[in-house]
Each structure stands twice: as structure tokens, then as C-alpha cells.
C-alpha positions as CSV (number, residue, x, y, z in Angstrom):
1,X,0.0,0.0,0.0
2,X,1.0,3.8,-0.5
3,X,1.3,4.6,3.0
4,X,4.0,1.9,3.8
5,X,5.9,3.8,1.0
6,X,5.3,6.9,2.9
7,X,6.2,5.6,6.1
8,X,10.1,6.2,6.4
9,X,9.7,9.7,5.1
10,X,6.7,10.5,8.0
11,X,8.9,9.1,10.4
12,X,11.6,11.2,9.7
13,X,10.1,13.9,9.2
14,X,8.4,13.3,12.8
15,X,11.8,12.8,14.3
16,X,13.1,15.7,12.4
17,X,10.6,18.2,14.3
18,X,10.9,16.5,17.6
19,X,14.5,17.4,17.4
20,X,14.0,20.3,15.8
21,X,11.9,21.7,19.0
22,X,14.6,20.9,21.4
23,X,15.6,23.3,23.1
24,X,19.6,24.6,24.5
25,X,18.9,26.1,27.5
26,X,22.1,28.2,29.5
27,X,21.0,28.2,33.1
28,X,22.9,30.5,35.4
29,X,21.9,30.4,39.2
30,X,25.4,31.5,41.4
31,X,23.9,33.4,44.4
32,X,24.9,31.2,47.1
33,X,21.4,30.4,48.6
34,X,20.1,26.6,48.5
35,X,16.4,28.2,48.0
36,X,17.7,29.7,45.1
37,X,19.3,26.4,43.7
38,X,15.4,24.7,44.8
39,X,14.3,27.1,42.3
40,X,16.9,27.0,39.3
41,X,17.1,22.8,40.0
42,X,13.6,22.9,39.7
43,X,13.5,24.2,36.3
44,X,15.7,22.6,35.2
45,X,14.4,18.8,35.9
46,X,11.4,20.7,34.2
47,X,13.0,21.5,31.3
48,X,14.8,17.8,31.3
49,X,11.3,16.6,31.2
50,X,10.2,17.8,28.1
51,X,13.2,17.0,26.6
52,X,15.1,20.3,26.4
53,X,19.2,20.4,26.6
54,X,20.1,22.2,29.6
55,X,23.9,23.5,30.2
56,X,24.3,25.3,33.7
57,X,26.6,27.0,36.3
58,X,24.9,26.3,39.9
59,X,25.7,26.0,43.0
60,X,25.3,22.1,43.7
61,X,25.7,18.6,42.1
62,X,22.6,17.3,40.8
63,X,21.0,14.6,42.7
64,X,20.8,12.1,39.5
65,X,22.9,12.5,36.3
66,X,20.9,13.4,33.4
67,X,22.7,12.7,29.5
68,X,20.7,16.1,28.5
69,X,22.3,18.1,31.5
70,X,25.8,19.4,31.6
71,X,26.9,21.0,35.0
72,X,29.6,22.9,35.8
73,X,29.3,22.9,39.9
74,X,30.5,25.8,42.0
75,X,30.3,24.2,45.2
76,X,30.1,27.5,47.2
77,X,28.8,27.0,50.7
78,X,25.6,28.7,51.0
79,X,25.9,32.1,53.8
80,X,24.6,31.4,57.2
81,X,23.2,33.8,59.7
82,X,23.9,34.3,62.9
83,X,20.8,33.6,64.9
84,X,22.4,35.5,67.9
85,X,23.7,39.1,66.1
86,X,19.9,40.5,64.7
87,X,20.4,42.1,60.8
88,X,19.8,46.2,61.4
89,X,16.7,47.4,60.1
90,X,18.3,50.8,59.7
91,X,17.9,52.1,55.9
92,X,21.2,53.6,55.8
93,X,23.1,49.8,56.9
94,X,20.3,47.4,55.2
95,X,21.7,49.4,51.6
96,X,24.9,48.9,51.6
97,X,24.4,45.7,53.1
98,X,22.3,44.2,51.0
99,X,24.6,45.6,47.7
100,X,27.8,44.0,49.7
101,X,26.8,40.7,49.7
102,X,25.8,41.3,45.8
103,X,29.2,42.3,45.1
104,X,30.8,39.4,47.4
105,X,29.3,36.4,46.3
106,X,29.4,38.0,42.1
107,X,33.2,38.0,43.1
108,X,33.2,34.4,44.4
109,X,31.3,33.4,41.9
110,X,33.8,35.0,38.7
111,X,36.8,33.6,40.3
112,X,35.2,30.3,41.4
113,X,37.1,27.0,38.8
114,X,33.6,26.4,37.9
115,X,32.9,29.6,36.2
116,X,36.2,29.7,34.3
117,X,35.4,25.9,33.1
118,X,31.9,27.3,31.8
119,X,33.6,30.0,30.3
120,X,36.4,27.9,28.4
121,X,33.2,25.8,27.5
122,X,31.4,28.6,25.5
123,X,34.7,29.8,23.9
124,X,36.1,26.6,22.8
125,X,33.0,24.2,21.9
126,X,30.7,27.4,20.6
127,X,27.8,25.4,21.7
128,X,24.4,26.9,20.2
129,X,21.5,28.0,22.6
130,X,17.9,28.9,22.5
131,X,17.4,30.7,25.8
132,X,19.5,32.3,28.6
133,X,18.1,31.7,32.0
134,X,19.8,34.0,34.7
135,X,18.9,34.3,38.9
136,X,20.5,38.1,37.9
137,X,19.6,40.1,41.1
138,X,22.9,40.9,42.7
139,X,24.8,38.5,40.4
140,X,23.7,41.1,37.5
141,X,27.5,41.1,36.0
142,X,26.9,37.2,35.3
143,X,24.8,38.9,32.2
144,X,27.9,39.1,30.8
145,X,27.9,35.6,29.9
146,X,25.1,36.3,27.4
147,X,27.8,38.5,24.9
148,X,29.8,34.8,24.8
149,X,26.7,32.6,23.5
150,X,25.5,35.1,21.1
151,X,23.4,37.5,22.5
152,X,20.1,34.8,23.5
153,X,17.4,36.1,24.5
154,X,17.3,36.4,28.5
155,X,14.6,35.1,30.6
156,X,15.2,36.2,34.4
157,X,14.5,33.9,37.3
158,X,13.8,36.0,40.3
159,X,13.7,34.2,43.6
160,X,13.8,37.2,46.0
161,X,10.5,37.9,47.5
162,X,11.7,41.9,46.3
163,X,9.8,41.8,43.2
164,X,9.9,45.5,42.5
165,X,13.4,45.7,41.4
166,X,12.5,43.3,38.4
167,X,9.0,45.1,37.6
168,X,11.5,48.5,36.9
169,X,14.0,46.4,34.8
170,X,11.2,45.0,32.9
171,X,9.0,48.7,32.1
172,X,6.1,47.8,34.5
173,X,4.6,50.7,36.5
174,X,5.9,51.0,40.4
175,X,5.0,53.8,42.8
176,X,6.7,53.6,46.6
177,X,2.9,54.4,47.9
178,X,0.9,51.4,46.2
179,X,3.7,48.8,46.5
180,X,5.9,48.4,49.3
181,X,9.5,48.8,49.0
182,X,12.1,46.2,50.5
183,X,9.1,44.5,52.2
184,X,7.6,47.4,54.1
185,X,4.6,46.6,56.0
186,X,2.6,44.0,54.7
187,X,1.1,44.0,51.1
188,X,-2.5,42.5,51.0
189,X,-4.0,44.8,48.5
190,X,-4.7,46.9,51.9
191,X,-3.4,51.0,51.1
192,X,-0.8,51.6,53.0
193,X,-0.7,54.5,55.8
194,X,1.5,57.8,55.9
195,X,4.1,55.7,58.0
196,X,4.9,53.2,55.9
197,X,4.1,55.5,52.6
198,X,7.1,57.9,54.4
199,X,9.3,54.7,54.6
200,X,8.5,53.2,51.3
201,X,9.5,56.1,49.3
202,X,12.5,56.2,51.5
203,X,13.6,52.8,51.2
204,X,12.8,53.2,47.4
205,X,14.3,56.5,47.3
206,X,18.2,55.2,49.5
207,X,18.2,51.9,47.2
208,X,17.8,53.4,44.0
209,X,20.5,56.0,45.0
210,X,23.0,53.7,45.7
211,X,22.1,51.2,43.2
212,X,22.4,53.6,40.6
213,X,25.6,55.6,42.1
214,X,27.6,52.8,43.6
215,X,26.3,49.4,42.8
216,X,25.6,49.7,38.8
217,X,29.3,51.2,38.4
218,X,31.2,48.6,40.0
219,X,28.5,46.4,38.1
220,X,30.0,47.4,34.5
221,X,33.6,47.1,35.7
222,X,33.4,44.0,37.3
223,X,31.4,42.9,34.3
224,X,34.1,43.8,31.5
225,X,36.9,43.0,33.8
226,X,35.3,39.1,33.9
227,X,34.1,39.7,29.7
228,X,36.3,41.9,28.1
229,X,35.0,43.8,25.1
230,X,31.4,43.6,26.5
231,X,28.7,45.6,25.5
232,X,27.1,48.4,28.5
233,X,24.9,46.7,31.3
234,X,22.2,49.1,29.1
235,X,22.6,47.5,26.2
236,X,22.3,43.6,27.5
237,X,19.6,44.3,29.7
238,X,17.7,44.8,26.0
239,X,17.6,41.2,25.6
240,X,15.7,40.4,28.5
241,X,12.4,39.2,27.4
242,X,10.9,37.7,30.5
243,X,11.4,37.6,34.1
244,X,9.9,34.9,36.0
245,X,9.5,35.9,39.2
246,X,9.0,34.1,43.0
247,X,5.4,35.7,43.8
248,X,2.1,34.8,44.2
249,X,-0.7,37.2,44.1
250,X,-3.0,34.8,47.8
251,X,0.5,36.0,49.6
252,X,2.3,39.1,47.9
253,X,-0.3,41.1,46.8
254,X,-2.3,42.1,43.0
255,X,0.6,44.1,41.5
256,X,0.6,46.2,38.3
257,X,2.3,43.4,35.7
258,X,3.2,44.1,32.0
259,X,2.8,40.6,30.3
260,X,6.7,39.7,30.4
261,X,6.2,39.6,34.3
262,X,5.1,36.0,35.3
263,X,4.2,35.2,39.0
264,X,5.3,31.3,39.0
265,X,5.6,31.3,43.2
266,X,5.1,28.1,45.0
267,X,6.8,26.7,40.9
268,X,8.7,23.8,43.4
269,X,5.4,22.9,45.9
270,X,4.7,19.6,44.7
271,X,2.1,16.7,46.6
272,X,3.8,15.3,49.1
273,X,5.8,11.9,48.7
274,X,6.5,9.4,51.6
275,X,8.8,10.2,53.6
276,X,12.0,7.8,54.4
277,X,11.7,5.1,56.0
278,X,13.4,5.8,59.2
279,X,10.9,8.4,60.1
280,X,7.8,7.5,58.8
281,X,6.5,5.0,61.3
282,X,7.2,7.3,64.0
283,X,4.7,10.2,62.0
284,X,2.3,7.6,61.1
285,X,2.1,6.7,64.8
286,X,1.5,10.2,66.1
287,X,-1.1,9.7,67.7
288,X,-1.9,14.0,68.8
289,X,-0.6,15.0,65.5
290,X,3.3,16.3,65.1
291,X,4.9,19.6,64.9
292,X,7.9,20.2,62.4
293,X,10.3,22.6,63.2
294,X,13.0,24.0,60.3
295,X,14.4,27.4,59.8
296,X,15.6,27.0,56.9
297,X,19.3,26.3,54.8
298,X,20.8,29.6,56.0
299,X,19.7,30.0,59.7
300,X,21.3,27.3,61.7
301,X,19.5,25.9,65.1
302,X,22.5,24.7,65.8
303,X,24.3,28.1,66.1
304,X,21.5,29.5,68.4
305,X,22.6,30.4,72.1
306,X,22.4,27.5,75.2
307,X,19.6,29.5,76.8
308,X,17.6,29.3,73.4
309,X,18.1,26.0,73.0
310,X,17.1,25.0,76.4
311,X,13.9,27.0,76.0
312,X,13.0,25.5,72.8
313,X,13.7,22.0,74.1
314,X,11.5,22.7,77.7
315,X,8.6,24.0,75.5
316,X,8.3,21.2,73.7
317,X,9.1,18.9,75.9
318,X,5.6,19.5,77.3
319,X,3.9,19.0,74.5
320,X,2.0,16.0,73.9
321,X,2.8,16.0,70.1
322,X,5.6,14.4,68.9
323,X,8.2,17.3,67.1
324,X,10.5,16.5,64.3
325,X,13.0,18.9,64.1
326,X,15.7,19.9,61.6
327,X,19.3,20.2,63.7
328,X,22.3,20.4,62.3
329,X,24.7,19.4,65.6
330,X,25.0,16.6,68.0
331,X,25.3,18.7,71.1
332,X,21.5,18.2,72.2
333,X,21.0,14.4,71.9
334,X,21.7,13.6,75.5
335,X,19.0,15.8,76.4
336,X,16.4,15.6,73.7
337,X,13.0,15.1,75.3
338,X,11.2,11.4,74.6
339,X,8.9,13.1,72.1
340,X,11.2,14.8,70.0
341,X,13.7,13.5,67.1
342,X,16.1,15.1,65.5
343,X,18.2,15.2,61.7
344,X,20.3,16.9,59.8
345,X,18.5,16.8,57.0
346,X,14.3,16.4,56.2
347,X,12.3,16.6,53.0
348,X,10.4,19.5,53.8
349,X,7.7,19.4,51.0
350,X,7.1,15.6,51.9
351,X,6.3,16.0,55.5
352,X,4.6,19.3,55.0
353,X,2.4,16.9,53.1
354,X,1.9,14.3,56.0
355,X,-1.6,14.0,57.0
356,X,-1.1,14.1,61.1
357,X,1.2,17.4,61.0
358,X,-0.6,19.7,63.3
359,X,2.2,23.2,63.0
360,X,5.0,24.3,61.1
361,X,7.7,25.9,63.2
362,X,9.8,27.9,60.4
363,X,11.4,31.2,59.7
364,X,8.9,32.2,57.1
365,X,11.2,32.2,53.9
366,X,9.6,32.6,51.1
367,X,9.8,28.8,50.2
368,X,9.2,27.4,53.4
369,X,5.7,29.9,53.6
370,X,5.1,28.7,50.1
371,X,4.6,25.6,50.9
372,X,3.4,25.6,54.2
373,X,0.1,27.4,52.4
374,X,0.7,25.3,49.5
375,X,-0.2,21.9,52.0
376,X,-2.8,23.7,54.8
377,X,-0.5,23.6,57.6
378,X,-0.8,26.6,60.1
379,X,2.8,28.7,60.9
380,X,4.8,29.5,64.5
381,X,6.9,32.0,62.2
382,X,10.8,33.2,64.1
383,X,11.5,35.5,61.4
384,X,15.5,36.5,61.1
385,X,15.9,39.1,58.4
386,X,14.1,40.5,55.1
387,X,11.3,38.6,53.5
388,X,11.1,36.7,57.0
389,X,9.8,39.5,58.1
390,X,7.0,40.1,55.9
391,X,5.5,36.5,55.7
392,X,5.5,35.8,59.5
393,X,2.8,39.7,59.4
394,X,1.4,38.6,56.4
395,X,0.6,35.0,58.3
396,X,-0.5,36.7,61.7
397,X,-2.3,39.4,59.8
398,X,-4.5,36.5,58.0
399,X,-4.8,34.4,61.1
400,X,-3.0,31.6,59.8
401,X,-0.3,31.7,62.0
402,X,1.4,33.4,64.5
403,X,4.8,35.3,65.0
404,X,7.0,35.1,67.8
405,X,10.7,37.6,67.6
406,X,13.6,35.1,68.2
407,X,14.7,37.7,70.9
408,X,11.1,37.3,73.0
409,X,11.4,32.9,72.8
410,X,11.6,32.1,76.6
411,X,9.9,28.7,77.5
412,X,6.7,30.1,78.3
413,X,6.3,32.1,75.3
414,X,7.7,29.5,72.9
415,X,4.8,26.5,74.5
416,X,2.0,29.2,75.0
417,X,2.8,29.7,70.9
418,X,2.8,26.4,70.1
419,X,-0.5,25.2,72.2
420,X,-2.7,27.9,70.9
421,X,-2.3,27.1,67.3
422,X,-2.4,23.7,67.6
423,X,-5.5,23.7,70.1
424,X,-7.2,26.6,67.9
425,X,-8.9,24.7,65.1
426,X,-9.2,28.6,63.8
427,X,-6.0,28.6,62.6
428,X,-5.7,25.6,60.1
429,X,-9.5,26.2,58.9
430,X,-8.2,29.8,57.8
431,X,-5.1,28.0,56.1
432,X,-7.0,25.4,54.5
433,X,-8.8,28.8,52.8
434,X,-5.8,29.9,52.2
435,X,-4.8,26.5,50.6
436,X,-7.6,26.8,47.9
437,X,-7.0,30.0,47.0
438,X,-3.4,29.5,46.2
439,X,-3.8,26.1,44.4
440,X,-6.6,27.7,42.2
441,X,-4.5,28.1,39.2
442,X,-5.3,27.2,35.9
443,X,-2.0,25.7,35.6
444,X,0.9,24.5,38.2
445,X,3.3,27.3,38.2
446,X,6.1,25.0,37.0
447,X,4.2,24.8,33.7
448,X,3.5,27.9,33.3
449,X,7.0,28.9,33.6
450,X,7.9,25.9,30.9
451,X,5.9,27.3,28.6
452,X,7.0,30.9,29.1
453,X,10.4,29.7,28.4
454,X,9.5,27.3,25.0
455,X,7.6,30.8,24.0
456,X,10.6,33.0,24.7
457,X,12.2,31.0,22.6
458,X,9.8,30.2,19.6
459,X,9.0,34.1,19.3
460,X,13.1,35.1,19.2
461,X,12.3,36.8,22.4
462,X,8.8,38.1,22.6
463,X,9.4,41.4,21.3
464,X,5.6,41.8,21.4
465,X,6.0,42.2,25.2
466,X,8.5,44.5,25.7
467,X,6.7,47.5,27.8
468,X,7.3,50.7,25.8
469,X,8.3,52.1,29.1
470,X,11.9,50.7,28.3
471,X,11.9,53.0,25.3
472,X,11.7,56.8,27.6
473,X,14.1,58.1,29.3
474,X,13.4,58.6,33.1
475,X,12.0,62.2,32.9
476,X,10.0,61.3,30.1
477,X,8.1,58.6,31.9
478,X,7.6,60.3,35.3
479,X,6.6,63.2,32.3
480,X,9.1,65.6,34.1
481,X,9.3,66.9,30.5
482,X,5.7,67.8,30.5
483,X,5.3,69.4,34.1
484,X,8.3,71.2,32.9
485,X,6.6,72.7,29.5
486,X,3.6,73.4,31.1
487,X,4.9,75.2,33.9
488,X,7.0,77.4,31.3
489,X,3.9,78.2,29.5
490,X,2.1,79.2,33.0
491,X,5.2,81.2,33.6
492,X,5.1,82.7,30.4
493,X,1.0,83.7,30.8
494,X,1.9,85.2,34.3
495,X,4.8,87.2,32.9
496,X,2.2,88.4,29.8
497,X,-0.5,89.1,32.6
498,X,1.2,91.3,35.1
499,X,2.9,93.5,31.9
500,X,-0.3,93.8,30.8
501,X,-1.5,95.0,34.2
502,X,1.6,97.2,34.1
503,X,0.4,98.5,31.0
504,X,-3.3,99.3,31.8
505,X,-2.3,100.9,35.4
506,X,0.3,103.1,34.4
507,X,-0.7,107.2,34.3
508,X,-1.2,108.6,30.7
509,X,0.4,112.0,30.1
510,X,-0.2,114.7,27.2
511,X,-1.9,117.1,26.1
512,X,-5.3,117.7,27.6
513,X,-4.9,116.0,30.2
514,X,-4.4,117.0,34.0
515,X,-0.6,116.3,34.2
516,X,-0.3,119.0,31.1
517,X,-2.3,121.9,32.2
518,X,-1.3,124.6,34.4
519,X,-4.1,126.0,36.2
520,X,-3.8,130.0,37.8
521,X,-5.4,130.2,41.0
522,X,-6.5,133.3,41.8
């Protein structure tokens, strides 16, 4: 029959197009933060799955080996914080700060072997790519890697829960009294009041100063000292077509989005799997429930004071429910109450997942508060430092948890925490709400983000999107241009009006009149 004939042709033309549609995807993710890496790893077994290439600098070796994925591994160990020594919340330090760790770990990151072995990679082998995916805020000179690959197009991955820096890269509208800057107050689609207005526009004000002063010059140098011959920051910023960013509108607010902004928060909440083995009897047999307790990959419990540690440890000692908690030493096993248990390590989606959890004791991350709504379960936040800050308010403001300043943790306060969520049915009703509203999605926001990155790609960069905004200079879109013209032109009418007035009001002289006669008295 004809179609047999036809055969070998369909079927390579079928296998033509599937490897035609392929993509070479450049992942960049160097900040050293493991929630960062959660994110960029996440992608990337995303992209893996629907058959994409994927060649990346991160921070960590891939759990399995993939023939599709090429790693070059920086192996940086991710910061810590000192639970004991609180971050200032002083404007004037939290700048500079915040700019000197950018500048820090972009310098680690140029000089790490990794980098140079990625860098060798691109010059030598010449390999051909479809997309550039960066983590760019404060690592923005590793845009420089996009000059060596061909000028991609750029899709941004932003993990920080500081969302307005990438809406004013990518043209969208921001105003320092309808967003908040640097996590000011909490964001609920509530206005916010003259106080925080005042400190919104100041924050906004002292980090676009020095960003713009400071941070963006040593940006350019370090950027052509690491690329040399590379374009202006100005110029490679063009080919940024979409940012993907770590926000969800249940938790961080409606915000004013042009289309190349994509909200894909909560993109690595997943239903939960079992847990291991050597803990999962012990959940399964909680009889009142269990509380988890993890403040994240950057906050140590181990590093907390004696007297912290012995308060923790007496509060939940009297608890009836068992407490799984994630401890990174061994200087606490001799004394570990019967009801609590203790690891290193713990697969926090998994037992956020477990049906008898009863409270999450965490420092409100932005990942760990993700998930936490993601699977229902009610939040004891501790927060330590910026976007901490913001969930554990947001969580008390909603009534879906409470928040409790590592400074105030005595035993008392710790217990009375714990016992009046977990004995307040309140609390994991409002989350379950909570739950709903954030899984309502029409799509997981891992595929959404796949997708934004196969269309990036199929449309040469979405060019469609780009916000005109990108295209004025600064006066021109706050229209200090206009204000300007029209307050000339009022000038200019005032100035016509009062010489007009001079005009009519000045005394006429002449003949005839009373100024040019001379009159004879007498």
C-alpha cells in the first residue's frame, strides 16, 4: 500500500521536528542560597522533562545524572546567619548591606574554577543555545555571559521575595505608595498609611540611590573585567524578554504586571511523597498530631545560644505531640526530650504533606511559607531578616499563623505559641482557605514557567511584550518633560499678565490732560 511507501519519510520527518523543538537552555543560578538552587534545580528537571538540553553553572551537584544536562558545579557553601547578632533594620546599613553581599558572592562566583570551566566551555565548543536563564539580582555582572553565547534572548529567574526591582528592569509601573518597597509593611491589596508610605518612598528612594551611584558602576567594571570587550549593562539588559518571578498574588499582593512579568511562586510545591523510612513509622504513629520545626538552609539551630536552646527544648518537651526537628549538631542528643527527634537533614515538602502534622515551626522564607500554604498547615513564624519578616505579618495578619521575635522565645512564650495554634482549630480552617486560594491556578506554576520559556524561545524573544516604558528616558516617563513645558507656558502667561497690568495701570500724560495743564489760582 501507498502509506508503507510513505512511512520512512513520515517518520523522519516526525523525528526531524521532535528534534528540531529541542531546546539549548544556558541556566545561570550562582547566588549562594540553597532556595535559590530549589528554584533553578527545579526548572531545570522541568526542562529535562520535556526533553530540552540544559547546560548550567549552579551552586550544587545534581541529585541524578541526566545525559541532557551538563553541570559545571561551583560548590560554594551557601551564607549562614547568625541567629544571635539581629540584621539592622536601619535604611542607611540594610543598603549597603544588602549591595555587599551582591558584590561578594558575584566576586566568588567570577573567580570560582567552575565559572572559568563554563567560560572555556562557550569559547572553545561554541555550543548553540535557545534561551539564557539568569537568577540576575545581585549577580547582574553574570549577564555578561550572554555577549559569549550570542546574545540569546534572556529570561530572568527572580527568587527574592523583592519583586519591585524586576518590575522596573522589565518597564512595569511601580510607585513607593501602592507597593511596598524592600518588604515594608505587609502588602495585601490593603493601602498603605503615611508611616509606611514615608518609609517606602525612603527605602525606594536610598536603594535606588545607591544602586544607581555605587552598585551599577562597580556592576560594569566588574562585568568587562570578567568579559572583556562587553557591551554596557544598558545595552544587554535589552535582551531580556521575560522575568519569571517568585510571587504569588494569595501571599504578595495584585501588583501592576506588564505581560513579560510571570508570578510562578510556590513553581517547586509539589504533593507530598513518603517520607524515608526511618521516620515515617514514628509520624504515622503520632497519635496527637506532630509539629515540624526548620528554619531554613541559612539559619542554623544549631548556632542559636544554650539558653535558646534550652527553652526550645523545655517547651516542647511538654507537649503532647511528637516534634520532628531539623538540627544540624549533635550537642543536644543527651537531652532531647522522649517526644522529640532530631536530623540533619528532612524533606520539607514531603512532611509538610503528612496527614497528622498539626504546625509548622519555620522562619517564614519565602519557600518554606510557600509551601506551608501550599499543604494547609498553620505557621509558628521566628522570622531572622528581610522577606522573613514580611510572611510571618502577612501569616498573623491573616490568622493563619502566629509570629514570635527570636529575641522574645523564653519557655513560656515558645509553649504558649505552640498550644494555641495547635489547640485553635481557627488557625488551620483559615489556612485550609488559604490553601484553595493559592492552588486555584489554571496551571501549576512550574508549567507555566515551561511554557514561558519554550515561547521566549519560539518568538526570538517576545518582542511583542516589551513594555514601551523601556523605550523613555526617566523624565520622560515620570513626564518631568511635560510638568516642565507646562509650567514654562504658566510662567510665560503670568509674565504676559502682570505687563499687561503694568500697562493698563500706568498714568497717561499729554496734552489735555491734567498732568499738562497749568491751572492759575487766583
Amino acid at each position: 500500500m501507498m502509506w508503507r511507501a510513505w512511512l520512512p519519510g513520515i517518520l523522519a520527518a516526525m523525528m526531524a521536528c521532535s528534534g528540531s523543538s529541542a531546546l539549548h537552555v544556558l541556566l545561570v543560578s550562582t547566588l549562594p542560597s540553597h532556595s535559590h538552587y530549589i528554584l533553578a534545580n527545579t526548572l531545570a528537571i522541568g526542562l529535562l522533562g520535556r526533553g530540552h538540553h540544559v547546560t548550567e553553572l549552579v551552586l550544587q551537584q545534581p541529585a541524578a545524572l541526566h545525559p541532557n544536562r551538563t553541570s559545571f558545579v561551583m560548590q560554594t557553601r551557601a551564607y549562614d546567619v547568625d541567629p544571635e547578632t539581629p540584621i539592622s533594620t536601619s535604611v542607611l546599613q540594610e543598603v549597603p548591606l544588602f549591595y555587599g553581599f551582591g558584590r561578594e558572592t558575584t566576586r566568588q562566583a567570577l573567580e570560582s574554577p567552575a565559572f572559568q570551566n563554563l567560560v572555556n566551555h562557550l569559547r572553545d565548543k561554541q555550543p548553540h543555545f535557545d534561551v539564557f536563564v539568569l537568577d540576575y539580582l545581585l549577580q547582574e555582572p553574570l549577564i555578561g555571559l550572554n555577549d559569549l553565547i550570542g546574545r540569546r534572548p534572556v529570561v530572568i529567574l527572580a527568587p527574592f521575595n523583592m519583586p519591585e526591582a524586576v518590575l522596573e528592569l522589565m518597564g512595569c509601573p511601580y510607585w513607593p505608595s501602592l507597593l511596598p518597597y524592600g518588604g515594608v509593611g505587609v502588602h495585601d491589596g490593603q493601602p498603605m498609611n503615611l508611616a509606611e508610605r514615608v518609609m517606602s518612598a525612603f527605602k525606594w528612594a536610598a536603594y535606588k540611590s545607591y544602586f544607581h551611584w555605587t552598585y551599577r558602576p562597580w556592576v560594569q567594571e566588574a562585568m568587562v573585567n570578567a568579559f572583556p570587550g562587553v557591551p554596557p549593562l544598558e545595552v544587554l539588559l535589552q535582551d531580556v524578554a521575560v522575568s519569571l518571578v517568585n510571587t504569588v498574588p494569595v501571599l504578595n499582593g495584585g501588583m501592576p504586571l506588564v505581560p513579560g512579568v510571570v508570578e510562578v511562586g510556590g513553581l517547586q510545591a509539589k504533593p507530598a511523597s513518603l517520607v524515608p523510612d526511618d521516620i515515617r513509622g514514628w509520624l504515622d504513629n503520632a497519635t496527637h498530631g506532630f509539629v515540624f520545626m526548620s528554619f531554613g538552609s541559612n539559619v542554623k539551630s544549631a548556632s542559636m545560644s544554650g539558653e535558646k536552646k534550652g527553652a526550645i527544648l523545655g517547651a516542647l518537651g511538654r507537649l503532647q505531640q511528637r516534634v520532628l526537628w531539623k538540627y544540624e549538631g549533635a550537642d543536644i542528643l543527651d537531652v532531647l526530650p522522649p517526644n522529640v527527634r532530631v536530623s540533619k537533614w528532612l524533606p520539607q515538602n514531603d512532611i509538610l504533606g503528612h496527614p497528622n502534622i498539626v504546625c509548622f515551626v519555620s522562619h517564614n522564607g519565602g519557600l518554606s511559607s510557600q509551601e506551608a500554604a501550599y499543604h494547609g498547615v498553620p505557621v509558628l513564624g521566628v522570622p531572622f531578616f528581610f522577606d522573613h519578616v514580611g510572611y510571618a505579618e502577612k501569616f498573623e495578619r491573616l490568622g493563619v499563623g502566629r509570629r514570635l521575635r527570636y529575641s522574645d522565645i523564653t519557655e513560656s512564650t515558645f509553649h504558649d505559641a505552640l498550644v494555641s495554634i495547635i489547640h485553635d482549630p481557627r488557625y488551620r480552617e483559615r489556612m485550609q482557605r488559604l490553601r484553595q486560594l493559592m492552588c486555584d491556578q489554571k496551571e501549576p506554576p512550574l508549567e507555566r514557567a515551561l511554557w514561558w520559556v519554550e515561547h521566549v524561545a519560539r518568538t526570538a524573544g517576545a518582542p511583542h511584550l516589551r513594555s514601551p516604558a523601556l523605550r523613555l528616558h526617566w523624565y520622560e516617563l515620570w513626564m518631568l518633560d511635560l510638568l516642565a513645558g507646562a509650567a514654562i507656558a504658566l510662567l510665560a502667561v503670568l509674565v504676559a499678565i502682570c505687563a499687561l497690568w503694568r500697562l493698563c495701570a500706568r498714568p497717561v500724560s499729554g496734552p489735555g490732560t491734567a498732568a499738562g495743564l497749568k491751572v492759575k489760582v487766583g
